[in-house]
VMD Tcl script that builds the backbone (N, CA, C; Angstrom):
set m [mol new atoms 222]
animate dup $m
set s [atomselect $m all]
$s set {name element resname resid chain x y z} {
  {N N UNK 1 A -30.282 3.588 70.331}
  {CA C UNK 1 A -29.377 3.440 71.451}
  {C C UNK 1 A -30.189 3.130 72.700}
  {N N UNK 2 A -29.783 2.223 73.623}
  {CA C UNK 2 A -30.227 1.455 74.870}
  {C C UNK 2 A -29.813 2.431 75.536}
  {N N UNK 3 A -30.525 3.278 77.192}
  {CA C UNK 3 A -30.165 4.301 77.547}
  {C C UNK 3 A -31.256 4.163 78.945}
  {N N UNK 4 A -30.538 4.227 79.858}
  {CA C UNK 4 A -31.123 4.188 81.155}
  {C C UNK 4 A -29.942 4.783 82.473}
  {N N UNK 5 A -30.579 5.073 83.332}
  {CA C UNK 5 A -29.536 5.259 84.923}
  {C C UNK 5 A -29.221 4.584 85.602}
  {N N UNK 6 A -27.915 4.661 86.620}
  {CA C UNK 6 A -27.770 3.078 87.259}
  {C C UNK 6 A -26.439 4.440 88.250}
  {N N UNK 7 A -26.050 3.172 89.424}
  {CA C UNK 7 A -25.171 4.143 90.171}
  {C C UNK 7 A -23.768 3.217 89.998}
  {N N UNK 8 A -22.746 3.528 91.081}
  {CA C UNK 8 A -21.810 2.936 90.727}
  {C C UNK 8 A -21.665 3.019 92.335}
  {N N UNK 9 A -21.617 1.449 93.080}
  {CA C UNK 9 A -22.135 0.987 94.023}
  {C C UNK 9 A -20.597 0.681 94.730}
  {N N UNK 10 A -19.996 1.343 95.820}
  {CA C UNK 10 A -19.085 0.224 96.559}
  {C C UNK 10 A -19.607 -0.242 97.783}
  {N N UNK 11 A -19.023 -1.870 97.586}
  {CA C UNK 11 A -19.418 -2.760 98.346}
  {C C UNK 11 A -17.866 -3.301 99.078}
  {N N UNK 12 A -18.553 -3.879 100.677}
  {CA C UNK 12 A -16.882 -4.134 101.146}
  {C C UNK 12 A -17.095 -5.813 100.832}
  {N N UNK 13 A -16.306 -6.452 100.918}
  {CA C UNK 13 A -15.985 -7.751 100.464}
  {C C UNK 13 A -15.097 -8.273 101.413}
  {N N UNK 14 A -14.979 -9.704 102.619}
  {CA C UNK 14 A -13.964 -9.979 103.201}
  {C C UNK 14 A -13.597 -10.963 103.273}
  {N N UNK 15 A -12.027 -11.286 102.826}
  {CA C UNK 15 A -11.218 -12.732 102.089}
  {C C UNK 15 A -10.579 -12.607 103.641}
  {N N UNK 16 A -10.779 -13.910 103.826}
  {CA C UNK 16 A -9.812 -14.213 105.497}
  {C C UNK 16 A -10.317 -13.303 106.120}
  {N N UNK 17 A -8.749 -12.391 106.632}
  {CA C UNK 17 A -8.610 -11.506 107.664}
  {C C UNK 17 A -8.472 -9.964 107.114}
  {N N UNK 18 A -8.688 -9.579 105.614}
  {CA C UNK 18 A -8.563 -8.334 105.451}
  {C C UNK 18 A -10.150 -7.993 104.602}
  {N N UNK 19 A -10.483 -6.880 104.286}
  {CA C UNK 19 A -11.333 -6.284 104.127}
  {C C UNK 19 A -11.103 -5.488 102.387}
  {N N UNK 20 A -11.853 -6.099 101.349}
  {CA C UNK 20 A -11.491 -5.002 100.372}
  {C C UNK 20 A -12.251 -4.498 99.574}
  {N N UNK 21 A -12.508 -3.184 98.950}
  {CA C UNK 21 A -13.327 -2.451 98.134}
  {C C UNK 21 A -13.743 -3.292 96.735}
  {N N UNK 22 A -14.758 -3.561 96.718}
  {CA C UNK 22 A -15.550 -3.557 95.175}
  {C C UNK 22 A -15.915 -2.833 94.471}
  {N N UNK 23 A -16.010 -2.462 93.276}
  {CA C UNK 23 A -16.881 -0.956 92.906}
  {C C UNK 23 A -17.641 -1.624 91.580}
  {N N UNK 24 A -18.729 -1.538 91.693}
  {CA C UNK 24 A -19.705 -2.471 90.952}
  {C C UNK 24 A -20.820 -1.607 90.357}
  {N N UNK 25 A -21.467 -1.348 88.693}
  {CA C UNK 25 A -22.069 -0.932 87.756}
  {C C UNK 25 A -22.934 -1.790 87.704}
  {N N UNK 26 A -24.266 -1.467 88.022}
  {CA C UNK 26 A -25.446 -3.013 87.863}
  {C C UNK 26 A -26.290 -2.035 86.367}
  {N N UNK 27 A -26.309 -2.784 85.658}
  {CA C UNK 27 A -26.852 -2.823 84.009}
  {C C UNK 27 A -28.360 -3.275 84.483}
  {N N UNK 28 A -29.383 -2.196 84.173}
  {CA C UNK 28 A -30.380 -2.118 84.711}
  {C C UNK 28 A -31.046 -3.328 83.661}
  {N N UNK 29 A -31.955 -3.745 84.351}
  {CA C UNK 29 A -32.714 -5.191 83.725}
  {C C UNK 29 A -33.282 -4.557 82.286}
  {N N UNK 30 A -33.997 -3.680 82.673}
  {CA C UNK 30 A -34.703 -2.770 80.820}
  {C C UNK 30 A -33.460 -2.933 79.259}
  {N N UNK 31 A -32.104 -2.934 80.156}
  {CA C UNK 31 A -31.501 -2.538 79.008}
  {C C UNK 31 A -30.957 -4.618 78.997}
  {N N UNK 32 A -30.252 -4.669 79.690}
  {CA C UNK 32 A -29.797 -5.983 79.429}
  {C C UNK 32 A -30.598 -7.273 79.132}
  {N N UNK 33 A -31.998 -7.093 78.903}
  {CA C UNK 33 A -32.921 -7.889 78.886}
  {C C UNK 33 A -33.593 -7.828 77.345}
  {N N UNK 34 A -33.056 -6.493 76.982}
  {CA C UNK 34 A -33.249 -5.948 75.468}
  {C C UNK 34 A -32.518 -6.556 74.496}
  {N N UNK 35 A -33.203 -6.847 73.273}
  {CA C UNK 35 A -32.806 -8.197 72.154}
  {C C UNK 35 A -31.575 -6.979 71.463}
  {N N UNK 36 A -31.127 -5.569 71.871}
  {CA C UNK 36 A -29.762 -5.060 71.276}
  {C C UNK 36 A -28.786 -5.126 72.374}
  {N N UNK 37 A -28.709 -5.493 73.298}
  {CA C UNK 37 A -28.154 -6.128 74.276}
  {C C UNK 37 A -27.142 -6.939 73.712}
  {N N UNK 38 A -25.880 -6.397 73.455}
  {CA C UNK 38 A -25.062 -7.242 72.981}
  {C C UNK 38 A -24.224 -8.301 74.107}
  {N N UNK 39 A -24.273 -7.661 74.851}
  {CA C UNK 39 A -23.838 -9.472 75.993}
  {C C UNK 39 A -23.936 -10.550 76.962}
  {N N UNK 40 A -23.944 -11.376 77.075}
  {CA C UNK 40 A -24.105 -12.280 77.990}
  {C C UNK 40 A -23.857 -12.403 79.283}
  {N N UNK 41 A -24.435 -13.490 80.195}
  {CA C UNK 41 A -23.864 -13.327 81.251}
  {C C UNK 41 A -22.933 -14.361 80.993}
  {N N UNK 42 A -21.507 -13.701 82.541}
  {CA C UNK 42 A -20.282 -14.326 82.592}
  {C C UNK 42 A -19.629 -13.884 81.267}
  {N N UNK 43 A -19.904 -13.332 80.350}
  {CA C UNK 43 A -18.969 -12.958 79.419}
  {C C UNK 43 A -17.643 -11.944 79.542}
  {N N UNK 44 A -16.638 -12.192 79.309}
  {CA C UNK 44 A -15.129 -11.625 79.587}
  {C C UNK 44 A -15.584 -9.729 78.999}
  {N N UNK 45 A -15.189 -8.897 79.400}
  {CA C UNK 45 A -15.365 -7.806 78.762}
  {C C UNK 45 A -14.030 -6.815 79.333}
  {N N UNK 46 A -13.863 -5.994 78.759}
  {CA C UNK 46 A -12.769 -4.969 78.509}
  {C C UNK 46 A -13.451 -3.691 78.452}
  {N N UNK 47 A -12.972 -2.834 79.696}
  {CA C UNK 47 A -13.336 -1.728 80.139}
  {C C UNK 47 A -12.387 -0.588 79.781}
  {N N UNK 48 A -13.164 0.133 78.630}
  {CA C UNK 48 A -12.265 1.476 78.655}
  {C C UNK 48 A -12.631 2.759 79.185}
  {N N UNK 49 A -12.138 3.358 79.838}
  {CA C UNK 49 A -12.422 5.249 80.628}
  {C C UNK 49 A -11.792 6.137 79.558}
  {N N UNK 50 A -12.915 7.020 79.194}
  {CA C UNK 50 A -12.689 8.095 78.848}
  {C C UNK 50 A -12.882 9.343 79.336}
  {N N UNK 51 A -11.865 9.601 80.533}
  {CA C UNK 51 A -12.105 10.680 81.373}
  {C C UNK 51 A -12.334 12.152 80.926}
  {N N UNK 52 A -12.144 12.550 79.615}
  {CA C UNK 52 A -12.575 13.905 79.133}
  {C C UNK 52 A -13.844 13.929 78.645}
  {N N UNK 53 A -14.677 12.859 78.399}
  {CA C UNK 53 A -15.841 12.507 77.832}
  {C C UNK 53 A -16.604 12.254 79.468}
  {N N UNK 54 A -16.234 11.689 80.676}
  {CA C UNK 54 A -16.538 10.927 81.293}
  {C C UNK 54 A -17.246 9.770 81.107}
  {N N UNK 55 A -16.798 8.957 79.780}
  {CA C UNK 55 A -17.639 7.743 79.323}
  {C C UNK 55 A -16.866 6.350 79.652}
  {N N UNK 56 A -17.483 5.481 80.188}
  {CA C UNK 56 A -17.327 4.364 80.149}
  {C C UNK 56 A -17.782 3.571 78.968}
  {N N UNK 57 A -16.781 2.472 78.404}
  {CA C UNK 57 A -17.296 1.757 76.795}
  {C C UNK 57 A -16.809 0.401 77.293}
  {N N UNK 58 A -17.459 -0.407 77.201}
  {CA C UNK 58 A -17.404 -1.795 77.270}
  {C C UNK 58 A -17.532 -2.579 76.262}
  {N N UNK 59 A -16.456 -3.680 75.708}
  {CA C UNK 59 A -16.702 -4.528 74.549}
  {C C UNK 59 A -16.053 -5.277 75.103}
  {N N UNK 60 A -15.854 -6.830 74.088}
  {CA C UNK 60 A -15.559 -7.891 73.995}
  {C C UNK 60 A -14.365 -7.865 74.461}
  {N N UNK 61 A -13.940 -8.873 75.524}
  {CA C UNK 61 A -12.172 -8.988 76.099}
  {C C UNK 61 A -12.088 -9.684 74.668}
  {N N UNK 62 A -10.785 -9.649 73.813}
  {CA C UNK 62 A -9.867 -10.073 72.931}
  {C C UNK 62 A -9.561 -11.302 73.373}
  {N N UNK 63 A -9.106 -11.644 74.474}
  {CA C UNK 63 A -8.426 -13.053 75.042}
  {C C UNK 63 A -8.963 -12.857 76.343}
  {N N UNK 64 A -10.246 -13.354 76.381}
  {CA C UNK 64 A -10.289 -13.550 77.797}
  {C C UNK 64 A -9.901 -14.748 78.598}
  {N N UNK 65 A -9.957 -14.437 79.729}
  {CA C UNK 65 A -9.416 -15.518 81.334}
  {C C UNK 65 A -10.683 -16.786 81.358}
  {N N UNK 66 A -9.711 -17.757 81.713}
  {CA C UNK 66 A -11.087 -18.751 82.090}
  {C C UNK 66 A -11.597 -17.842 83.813}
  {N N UNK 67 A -12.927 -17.817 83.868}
  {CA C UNK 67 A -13.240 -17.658 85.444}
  {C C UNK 67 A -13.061 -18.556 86.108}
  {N N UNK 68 A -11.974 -18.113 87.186}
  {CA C UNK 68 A -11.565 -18.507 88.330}
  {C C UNK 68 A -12.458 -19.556 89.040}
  {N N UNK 69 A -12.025 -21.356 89.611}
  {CA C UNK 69 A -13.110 -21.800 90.356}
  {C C UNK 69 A -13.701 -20.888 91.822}
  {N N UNK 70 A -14.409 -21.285 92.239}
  {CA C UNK 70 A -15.064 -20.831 93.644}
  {C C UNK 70 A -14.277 -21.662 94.272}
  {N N UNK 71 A -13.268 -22.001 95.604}
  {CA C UNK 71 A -13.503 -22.547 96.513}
  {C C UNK 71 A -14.580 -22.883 97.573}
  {N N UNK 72 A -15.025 -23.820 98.066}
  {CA C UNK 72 A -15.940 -24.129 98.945}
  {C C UNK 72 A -15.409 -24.007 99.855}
  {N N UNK 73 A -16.789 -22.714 100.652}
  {CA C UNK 73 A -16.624 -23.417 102.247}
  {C C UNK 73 A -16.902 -24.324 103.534}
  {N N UNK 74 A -15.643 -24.201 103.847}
  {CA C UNK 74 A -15.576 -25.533 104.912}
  {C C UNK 74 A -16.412 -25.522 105.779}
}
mol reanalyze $m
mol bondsrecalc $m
mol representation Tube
mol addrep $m
């Protein structure tokens, strides 16, 4: 098992005229750089909480979304 520490980071983010929360998990380079590293970048994933465990489990989205274009700015 791949096993390291990491925090769980909020960041503010601002679209136009309002202001909104991010809350972002950075996957420390040791583990995601590791050949059991099962995913990619940009890959769709599906987040489950298990709040009596306090575990977070991440696998494969089933049907994932195309990612959204970027608009450019003007």
């Amino acid at each position: 098992m791949l096993q390291a520490e990491t925090r769980l980071v909020v960041t503010a983010s601002k679209v136009r005229d309002k202001t909104y929360q991010r809350f972002l998990i950075q996957v420390p380079p040791k583990i995601a750089k590791d050949s059991q590293f099962p995913f990619k970048p940009n890959q769709a994933l599906k987040i489950d909480v298990d709040p009596t465990r306090m575990a977070i489990v991440l696998s494969e989205a089933a049907n994932p979304k195309p990612a959204p274009k970027r608009r450019r700015k003007r």
